[in-house]
ZAFI-10085 format. One record per residue (C-alpha): residue in three letters; x, y, z; residue number from 1. Coordinates in pm, whole numbers, always signed. Example, Ala and Ser with C-alpha at 12.3 -4.5 7.8 and 13.67 -1.06 7.14 Angstrom:
BEGIN
{residuo:ala&px:+1230&py:-450&pz:+780&num:1}
{residuo:ser&px:+1367&py:-106&pz:+714&num:2}
//
This chain:
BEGIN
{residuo:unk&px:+1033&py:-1195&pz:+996&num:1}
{residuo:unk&px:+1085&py:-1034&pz:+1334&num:2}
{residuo:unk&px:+725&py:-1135&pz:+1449&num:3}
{residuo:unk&px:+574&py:-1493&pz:+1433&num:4}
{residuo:unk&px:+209&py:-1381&pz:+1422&num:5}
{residuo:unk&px:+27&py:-1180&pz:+1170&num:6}
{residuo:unk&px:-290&py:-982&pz:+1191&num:7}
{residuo:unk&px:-546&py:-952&pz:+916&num:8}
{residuo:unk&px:-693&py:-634&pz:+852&num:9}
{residuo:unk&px:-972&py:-593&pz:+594&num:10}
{residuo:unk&px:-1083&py:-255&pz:+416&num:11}
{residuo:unk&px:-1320&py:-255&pz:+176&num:12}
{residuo:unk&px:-1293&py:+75&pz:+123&num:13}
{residuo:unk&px:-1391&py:+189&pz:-261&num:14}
{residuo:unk&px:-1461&py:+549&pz:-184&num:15}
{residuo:unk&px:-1087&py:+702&pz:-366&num:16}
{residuo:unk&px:-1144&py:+536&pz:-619&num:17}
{residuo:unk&px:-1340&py:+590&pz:-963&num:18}
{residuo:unk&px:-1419&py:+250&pz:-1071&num:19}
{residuo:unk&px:-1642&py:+77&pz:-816&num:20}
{residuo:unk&px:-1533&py:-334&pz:-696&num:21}
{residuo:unk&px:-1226&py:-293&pz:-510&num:22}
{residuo:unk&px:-1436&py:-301&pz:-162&num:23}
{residuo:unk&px:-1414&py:-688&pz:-209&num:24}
{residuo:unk&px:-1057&py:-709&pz:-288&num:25}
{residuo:unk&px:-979&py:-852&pz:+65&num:26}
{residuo:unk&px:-1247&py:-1133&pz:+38&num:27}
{residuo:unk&px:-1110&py:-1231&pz:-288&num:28}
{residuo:unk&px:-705&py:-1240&pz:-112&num:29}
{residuo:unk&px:-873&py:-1422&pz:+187&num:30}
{residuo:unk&px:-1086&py:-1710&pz:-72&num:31}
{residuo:unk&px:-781&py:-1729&pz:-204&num:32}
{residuo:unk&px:-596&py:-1915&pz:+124&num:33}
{residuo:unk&px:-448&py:-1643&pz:+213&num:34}
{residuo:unk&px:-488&py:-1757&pz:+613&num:35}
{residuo:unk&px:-359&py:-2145&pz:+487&num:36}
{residuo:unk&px:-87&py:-2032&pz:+344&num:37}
{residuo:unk&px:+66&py:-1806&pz:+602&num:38}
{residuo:unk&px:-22&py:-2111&pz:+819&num:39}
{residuo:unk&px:+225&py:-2364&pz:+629&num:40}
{residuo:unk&px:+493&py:-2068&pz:+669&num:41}
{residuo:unk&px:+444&py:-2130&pz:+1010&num:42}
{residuo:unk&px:+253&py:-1828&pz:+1139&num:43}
{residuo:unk&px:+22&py:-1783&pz:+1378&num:44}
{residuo:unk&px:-287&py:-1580&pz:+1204&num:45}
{residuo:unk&px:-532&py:-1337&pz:+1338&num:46}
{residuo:unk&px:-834&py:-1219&pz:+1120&num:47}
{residuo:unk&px:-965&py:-876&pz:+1272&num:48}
{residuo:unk&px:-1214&py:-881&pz:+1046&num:49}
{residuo:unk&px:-1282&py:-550&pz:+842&num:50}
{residuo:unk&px:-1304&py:-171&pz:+944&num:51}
{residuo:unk&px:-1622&py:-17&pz:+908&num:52}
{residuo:unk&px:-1684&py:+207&pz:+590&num:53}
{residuo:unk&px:-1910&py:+440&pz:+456&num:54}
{residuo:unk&px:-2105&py:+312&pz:+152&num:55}
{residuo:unk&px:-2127&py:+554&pz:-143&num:56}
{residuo:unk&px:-2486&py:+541&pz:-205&num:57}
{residuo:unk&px:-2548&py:+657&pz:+139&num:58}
{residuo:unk&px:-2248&py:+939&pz:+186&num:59}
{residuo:unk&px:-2236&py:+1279&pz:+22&num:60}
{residuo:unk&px:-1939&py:+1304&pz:-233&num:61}
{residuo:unk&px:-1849&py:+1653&pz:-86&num:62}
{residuo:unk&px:-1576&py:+1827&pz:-298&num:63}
{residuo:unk&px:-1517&py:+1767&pz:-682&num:64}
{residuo:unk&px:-1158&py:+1753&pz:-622&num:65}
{residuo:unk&px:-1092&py:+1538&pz:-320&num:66}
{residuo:unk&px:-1471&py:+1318&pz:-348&num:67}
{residuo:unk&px:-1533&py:+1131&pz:-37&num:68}
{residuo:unk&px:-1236&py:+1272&pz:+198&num:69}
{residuo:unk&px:-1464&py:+1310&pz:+490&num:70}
{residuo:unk&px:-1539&py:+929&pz:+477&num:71}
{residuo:unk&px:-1227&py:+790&pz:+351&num:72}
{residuo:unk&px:-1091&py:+1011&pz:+659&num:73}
{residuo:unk&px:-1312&py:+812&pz:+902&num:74}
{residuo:unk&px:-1255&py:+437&pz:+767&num:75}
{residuo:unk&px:-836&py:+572&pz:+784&num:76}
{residuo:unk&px:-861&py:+680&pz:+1145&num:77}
{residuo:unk&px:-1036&py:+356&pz:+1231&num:78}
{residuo:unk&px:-798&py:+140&pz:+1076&num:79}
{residuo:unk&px:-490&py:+384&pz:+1209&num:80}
{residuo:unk&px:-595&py:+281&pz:+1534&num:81}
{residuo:unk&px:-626&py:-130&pz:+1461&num:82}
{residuo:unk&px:-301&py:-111&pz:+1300&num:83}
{residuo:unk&px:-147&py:+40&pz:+1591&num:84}
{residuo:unk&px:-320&py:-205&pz:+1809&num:85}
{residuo:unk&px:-165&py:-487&pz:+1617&num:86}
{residuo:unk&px:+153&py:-405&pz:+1650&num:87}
{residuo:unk&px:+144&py:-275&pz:+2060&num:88}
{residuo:unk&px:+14&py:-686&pz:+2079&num:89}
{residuo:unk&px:+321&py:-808&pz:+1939&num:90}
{residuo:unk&px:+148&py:-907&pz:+1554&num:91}
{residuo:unk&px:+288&py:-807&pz:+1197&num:92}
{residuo:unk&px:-19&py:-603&pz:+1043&num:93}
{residuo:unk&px:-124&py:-736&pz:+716&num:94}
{residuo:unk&px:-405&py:-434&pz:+535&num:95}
{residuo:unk&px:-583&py:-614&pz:+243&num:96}
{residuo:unk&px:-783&py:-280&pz:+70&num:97}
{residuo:unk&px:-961&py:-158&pz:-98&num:98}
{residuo:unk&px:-838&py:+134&pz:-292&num:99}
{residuo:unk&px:-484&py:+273&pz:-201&num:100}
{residuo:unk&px:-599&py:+572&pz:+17&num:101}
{residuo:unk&px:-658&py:+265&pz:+284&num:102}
{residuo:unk&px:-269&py:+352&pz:+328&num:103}
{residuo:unk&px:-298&py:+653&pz:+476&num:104}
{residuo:unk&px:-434&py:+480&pz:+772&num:105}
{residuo:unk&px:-190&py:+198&pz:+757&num:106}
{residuo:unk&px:+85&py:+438&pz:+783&num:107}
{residuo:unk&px:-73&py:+678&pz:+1049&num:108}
{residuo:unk&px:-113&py:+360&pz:+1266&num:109}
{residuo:unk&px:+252&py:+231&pz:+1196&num:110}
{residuo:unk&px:+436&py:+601&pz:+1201&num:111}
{residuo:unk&px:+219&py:+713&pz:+1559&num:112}
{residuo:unk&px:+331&py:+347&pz:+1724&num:113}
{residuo:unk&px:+700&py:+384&pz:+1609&num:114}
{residuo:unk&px:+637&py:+793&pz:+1725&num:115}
{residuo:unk&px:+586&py:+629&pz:+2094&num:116}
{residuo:unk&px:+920&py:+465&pz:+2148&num:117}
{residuo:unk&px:+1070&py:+766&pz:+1904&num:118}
{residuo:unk&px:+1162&py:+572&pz:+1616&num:119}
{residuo:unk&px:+1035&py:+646&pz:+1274&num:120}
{residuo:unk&px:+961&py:+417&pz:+984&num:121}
{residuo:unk&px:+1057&py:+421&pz:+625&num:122}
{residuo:unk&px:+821&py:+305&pz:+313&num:123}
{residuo:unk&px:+858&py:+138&pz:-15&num:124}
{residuo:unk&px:+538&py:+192&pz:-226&num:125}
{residuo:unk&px:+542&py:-20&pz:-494&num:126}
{residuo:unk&px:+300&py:+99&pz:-754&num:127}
{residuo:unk&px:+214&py:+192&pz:-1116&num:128}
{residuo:unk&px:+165&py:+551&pz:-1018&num:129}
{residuo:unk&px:+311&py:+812&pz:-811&num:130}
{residuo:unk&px:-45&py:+905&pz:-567&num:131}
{residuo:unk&px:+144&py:+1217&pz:-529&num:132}
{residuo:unk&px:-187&py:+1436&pz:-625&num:133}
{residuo:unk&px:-334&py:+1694&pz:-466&num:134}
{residuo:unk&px:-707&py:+1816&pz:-491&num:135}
{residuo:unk&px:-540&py:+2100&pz:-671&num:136}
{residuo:unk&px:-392&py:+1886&pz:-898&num:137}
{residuo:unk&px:-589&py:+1622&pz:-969&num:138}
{residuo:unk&px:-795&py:+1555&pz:-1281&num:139}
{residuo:unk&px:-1033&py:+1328&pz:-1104&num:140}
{residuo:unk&px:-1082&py:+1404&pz:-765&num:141}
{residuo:unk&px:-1033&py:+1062&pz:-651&num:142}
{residuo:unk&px:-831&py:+1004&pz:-336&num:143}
{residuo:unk&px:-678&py:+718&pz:-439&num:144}
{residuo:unk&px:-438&py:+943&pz:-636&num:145}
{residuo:unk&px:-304&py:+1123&pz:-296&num:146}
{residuo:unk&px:-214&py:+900&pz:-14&num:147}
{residuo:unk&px:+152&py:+907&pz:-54&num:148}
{residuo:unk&px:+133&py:+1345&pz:-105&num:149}
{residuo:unk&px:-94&py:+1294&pz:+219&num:150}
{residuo:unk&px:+182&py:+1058&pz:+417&num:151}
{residuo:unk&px:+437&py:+1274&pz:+321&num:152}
{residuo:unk&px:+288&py:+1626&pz:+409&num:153}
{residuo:unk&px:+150&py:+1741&pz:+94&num:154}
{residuo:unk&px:-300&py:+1778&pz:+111&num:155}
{residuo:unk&px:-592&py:+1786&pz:+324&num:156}
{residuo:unk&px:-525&py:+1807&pz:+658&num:157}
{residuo:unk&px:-803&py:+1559&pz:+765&num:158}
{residuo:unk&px:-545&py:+1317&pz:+617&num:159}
{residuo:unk&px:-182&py:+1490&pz:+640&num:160}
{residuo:unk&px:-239&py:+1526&pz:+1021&num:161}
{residuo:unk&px:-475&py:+1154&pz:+1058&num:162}
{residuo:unk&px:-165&py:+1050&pz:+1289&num:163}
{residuo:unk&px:-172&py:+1404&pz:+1490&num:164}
{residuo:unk&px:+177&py:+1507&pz:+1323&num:165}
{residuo:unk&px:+306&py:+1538&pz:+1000&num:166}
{residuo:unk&px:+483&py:+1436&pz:+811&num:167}
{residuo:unk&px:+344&py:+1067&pz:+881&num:168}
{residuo:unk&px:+674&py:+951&pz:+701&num:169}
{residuo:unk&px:+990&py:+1177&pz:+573&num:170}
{residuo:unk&px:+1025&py:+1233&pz:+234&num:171}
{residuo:unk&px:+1361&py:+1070&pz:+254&num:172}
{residuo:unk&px:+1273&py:+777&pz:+343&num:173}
{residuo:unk&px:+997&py:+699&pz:+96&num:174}
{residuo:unk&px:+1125&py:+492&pz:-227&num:175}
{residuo:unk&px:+828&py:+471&pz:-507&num:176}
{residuo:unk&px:+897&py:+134&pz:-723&num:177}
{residuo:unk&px:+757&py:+54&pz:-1052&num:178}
{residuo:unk&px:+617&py:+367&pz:-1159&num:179}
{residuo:unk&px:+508&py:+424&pz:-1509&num:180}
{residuo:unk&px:+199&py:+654&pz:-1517&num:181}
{residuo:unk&px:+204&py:+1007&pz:-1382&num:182}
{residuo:unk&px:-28&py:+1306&pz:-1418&num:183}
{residuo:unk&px:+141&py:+1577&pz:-1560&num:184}
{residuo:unk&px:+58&py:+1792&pz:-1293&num:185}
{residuo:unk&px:+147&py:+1572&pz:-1048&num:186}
{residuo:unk&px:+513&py:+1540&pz:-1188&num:187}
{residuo:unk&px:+677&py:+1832&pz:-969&num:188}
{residuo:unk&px:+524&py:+1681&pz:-649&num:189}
{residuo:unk&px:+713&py:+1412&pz:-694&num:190}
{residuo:unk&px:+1051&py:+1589&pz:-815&num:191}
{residuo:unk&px:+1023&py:+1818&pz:-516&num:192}
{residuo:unk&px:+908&py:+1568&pz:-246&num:193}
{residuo:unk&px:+1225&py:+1451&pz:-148&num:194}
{residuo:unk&px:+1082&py:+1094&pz:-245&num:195}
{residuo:unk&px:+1323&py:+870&pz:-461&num:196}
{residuo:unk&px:+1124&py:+745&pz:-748&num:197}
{residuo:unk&px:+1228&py:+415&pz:-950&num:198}
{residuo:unk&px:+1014&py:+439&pz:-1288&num:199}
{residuo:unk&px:+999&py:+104&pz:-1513&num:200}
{residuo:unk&px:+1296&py:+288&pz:-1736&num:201}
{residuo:unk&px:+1518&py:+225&pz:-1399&num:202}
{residuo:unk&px:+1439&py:-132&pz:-1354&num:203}
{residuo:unk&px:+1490&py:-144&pz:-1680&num:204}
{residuo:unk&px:+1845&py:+2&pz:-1747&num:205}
{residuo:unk&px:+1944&py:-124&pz:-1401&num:206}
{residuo:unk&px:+1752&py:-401&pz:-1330&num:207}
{residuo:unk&px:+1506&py:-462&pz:-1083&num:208}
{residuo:unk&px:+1752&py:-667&pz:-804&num:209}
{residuo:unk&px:+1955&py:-299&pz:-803&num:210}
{residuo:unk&px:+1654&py:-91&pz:-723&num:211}
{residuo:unk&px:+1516&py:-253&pz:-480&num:212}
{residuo:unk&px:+1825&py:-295&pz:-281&num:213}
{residuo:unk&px:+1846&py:+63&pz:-340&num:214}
{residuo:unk&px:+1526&py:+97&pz:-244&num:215}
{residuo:unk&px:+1556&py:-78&pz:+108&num:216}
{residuo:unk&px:+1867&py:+138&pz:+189&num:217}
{residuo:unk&px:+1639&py:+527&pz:+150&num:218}
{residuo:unk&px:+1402&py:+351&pz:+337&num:219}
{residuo:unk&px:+1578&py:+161&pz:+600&num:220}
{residuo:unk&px:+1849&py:+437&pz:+659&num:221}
{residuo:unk&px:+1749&py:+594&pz:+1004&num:222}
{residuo:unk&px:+1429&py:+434&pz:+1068&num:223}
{residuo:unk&px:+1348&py:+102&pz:+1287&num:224}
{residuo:unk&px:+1169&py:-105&pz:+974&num:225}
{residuo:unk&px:+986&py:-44&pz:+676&num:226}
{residuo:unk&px:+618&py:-53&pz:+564&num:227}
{residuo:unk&px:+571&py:-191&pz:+173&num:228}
{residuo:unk&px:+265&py:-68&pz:+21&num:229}
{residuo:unk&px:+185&py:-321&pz:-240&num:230}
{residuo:unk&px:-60&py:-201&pz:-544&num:231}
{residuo:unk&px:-106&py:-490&pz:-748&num:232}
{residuo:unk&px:-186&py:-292&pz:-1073&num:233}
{residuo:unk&px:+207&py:-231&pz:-996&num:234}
{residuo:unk&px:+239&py:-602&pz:-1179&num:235}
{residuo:unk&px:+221&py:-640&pz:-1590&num:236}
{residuo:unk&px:-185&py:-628&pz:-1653&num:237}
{residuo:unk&px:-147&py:-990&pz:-1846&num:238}
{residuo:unk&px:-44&py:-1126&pz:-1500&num:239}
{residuo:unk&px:-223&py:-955&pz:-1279&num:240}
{residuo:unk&px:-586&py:-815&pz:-1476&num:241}
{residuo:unk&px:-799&py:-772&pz:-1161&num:242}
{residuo:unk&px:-717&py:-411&pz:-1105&num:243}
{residuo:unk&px:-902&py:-62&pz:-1137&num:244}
{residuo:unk&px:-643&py:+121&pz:-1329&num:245}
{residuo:unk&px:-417&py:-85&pz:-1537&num:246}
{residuo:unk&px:-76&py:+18&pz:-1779&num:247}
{residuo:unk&px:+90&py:-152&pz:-1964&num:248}
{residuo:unk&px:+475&py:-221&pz:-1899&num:249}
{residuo:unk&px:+482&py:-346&pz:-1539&num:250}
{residuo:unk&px:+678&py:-559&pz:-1326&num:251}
{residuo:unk&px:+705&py:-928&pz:-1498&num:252}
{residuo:unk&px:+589&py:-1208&pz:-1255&num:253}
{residuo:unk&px:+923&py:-1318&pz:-1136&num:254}
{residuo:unk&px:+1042&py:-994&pz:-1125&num:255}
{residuo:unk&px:+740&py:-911&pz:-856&num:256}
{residuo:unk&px:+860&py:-1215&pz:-671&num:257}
{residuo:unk&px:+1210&py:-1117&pz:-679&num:258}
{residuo:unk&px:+1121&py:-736&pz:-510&num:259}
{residuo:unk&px:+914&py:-942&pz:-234&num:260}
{residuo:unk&px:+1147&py:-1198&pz:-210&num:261}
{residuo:unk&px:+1441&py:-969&pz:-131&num:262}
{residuo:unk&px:+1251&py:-720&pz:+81&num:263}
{residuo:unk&px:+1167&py:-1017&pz:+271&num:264}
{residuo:unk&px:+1573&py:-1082&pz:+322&num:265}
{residuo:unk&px:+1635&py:-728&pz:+444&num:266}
{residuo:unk&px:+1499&py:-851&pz:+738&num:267}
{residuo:unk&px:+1352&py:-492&pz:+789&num:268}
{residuo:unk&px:+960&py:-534&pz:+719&num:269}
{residuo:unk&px:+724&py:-395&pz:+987&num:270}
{residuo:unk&px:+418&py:-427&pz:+816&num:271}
{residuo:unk&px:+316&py:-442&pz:+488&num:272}
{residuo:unk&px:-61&py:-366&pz:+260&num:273}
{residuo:unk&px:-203&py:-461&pz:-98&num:274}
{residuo:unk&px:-412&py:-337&pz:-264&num:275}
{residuo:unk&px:-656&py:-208&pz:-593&num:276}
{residuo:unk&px:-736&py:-584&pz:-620&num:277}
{residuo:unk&px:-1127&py:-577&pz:-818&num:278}
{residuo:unk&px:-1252&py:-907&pz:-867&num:279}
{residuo:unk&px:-1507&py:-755&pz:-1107&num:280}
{residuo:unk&px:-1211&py:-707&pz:-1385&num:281}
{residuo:unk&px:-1046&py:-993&pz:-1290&num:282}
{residuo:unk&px:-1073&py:-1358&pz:-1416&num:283}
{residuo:unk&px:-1083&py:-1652&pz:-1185&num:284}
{residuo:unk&px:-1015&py:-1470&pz:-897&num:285}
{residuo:unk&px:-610&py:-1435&pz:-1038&num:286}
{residuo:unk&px:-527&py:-1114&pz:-937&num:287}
{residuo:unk&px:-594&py:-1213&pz:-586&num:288}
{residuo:unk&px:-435&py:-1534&pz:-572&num:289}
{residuo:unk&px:-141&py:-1362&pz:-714&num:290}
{residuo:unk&px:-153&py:-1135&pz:-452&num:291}
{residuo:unk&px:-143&py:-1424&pz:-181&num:292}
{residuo:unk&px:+126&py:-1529&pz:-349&num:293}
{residuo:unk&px:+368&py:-1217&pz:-327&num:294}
{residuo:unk&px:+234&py:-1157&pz:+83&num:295}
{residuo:unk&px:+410&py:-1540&pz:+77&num:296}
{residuo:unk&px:+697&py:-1424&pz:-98&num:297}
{residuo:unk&px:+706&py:-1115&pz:+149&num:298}
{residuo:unk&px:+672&py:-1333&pz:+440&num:299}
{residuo:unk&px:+989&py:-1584&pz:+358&num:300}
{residuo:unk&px:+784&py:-1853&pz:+158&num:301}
{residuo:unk&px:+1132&py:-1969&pz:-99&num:302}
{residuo:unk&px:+1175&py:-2203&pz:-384&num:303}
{residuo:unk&px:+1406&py:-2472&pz:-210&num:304}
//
């Protein structure tokens, strides 16, 4: 890793997303030693605590087809501005959401930092779905279904513009890995994006070492690092149960490990989220300790 200390950012952000629990995923990564273990790797840990959110039972949802946005844009200008405080002190940025739209934020923080010294950065989203909806196209409304349409360009403004530009990232340099459930209406954002998707049929036919090499080059080529946006529903439910929207057919255990484990070689990671952990669907708290255990794998923990 390029930086020797890491800084902890919670969100417990449940707002974009239709099943409520995911507000304490980042408690359950943290019980799960998520500060000891980056310690024996040898880093030097920072806890920010968590950004402030709205709670639903006090917030108005506002639209049908984009519920929350006001709010969800608050809590993602918040933690745009700790994540680009972490990184102007020197400190790898580590998001634990919450729902996915937390990576709006993320990104916004990451993309207006790297805007400063004009350098861009690239993003591998690894992820059972696309989150290439729009309010027009979405069948639920819930943001969590947008915030890679909103990084790239595509949606409300209060989030395609959170940075002050947009695109937050190019289209070019976005590689979606793992992907095995997409809305039907959804499907041409994604075809027309300019984002490379890998669906499970790729890793499958090719493998998963091949595309995620291939996935490093789109979103290395150009740009001074990349951000990996980890959903953990990305991972086979039988492995990984604690999520709010699991499918069937993910990435096996080791084959997780393997994507982490070579992103980590690239020597390209700027920062790096997960997310969608609910410790109300999971059991013993696995979901999250798997998740500790990938950030390791991300972060150069190795076999021998």
């Amino acid at each position: 890793m390029r930086q020797g200390r890491v800084g902890i950012i919670g969100v417990p952000l449940d707002l974009g997303a239709g099943r409520r629990g995911v507000d304490m995923g980042p408690s359950a990564i943290r019980v799960a030693r998520l500060h000891q273990r980056l310690a024996e790797l040898g880093y030097e840990v920072t806890d920010f605590g968590n950004v402030a959110v709205d709670q639903p039972e006090a917030s108005p949802v506002g639209r049908e087809q984009a519920r929350y946005l006001a709010q969800i844009a608050r809590t993602c200008k918040r933690l745009a501005q700790r994540v680009e405080g972490v990184l102007s002190e020197g400190l790898f940025p580590l998001v634990l959401g919450g729902d996915h739209s937390v990576a709006v934020g993320t990104i916004a923080g990451v993309a207006r930092h790297m805007r400063r010294e004009q350098r861009r950065v690239g993003v591998i989203w690894v992820d059972a779905h696309a989150d290439m909806n729009t309010p027009e196209t979405s069948p639920s409304g819930n943001v969590h279904g947008m915030p890679l349409a909103c990084c790239v360009g595509m949606g409300p403004r209060a989030l395609t513009h959170l940075g002050g530009f947009a695109p937050l990232v190019e289209p070019e340099n976005v590689a979606l890995v793992g992907v095995r459930d997409v809305d039907q209406l959804e499907k041409p954002h994604v075809r027309r994006s300019g984002v490379k998707a890998f669906t499970m049929r790729h890793i499958d036919e090719r493998g998963v070492l091949a595309v995620i090499r291939e996935a490093i080059a789109i979103a290395g080529d150009g740009t001074a690092g990349i951000h990996v946006s980890l959903d953990m529903d990305a991972v086979e439910p039988q492995e990984a149960p604690g999520v709010g929207t699991p499918v069937r057919g993910g990435l096996t255990y080791r084959e997780a490990h393997l994507v982490m484990e070579v992103l980590c070689d690239a020597g390209l990671l700027v920062s790096m989220e997960v997310v969608e952990v609910n410790p109300i669907m999971d059991e013993s708290n696995r979901t999250a300790t798997l998740a500790v255990e990938l950030i390791m794998s991300a972060m150069g923990k190795r076999i021998l």
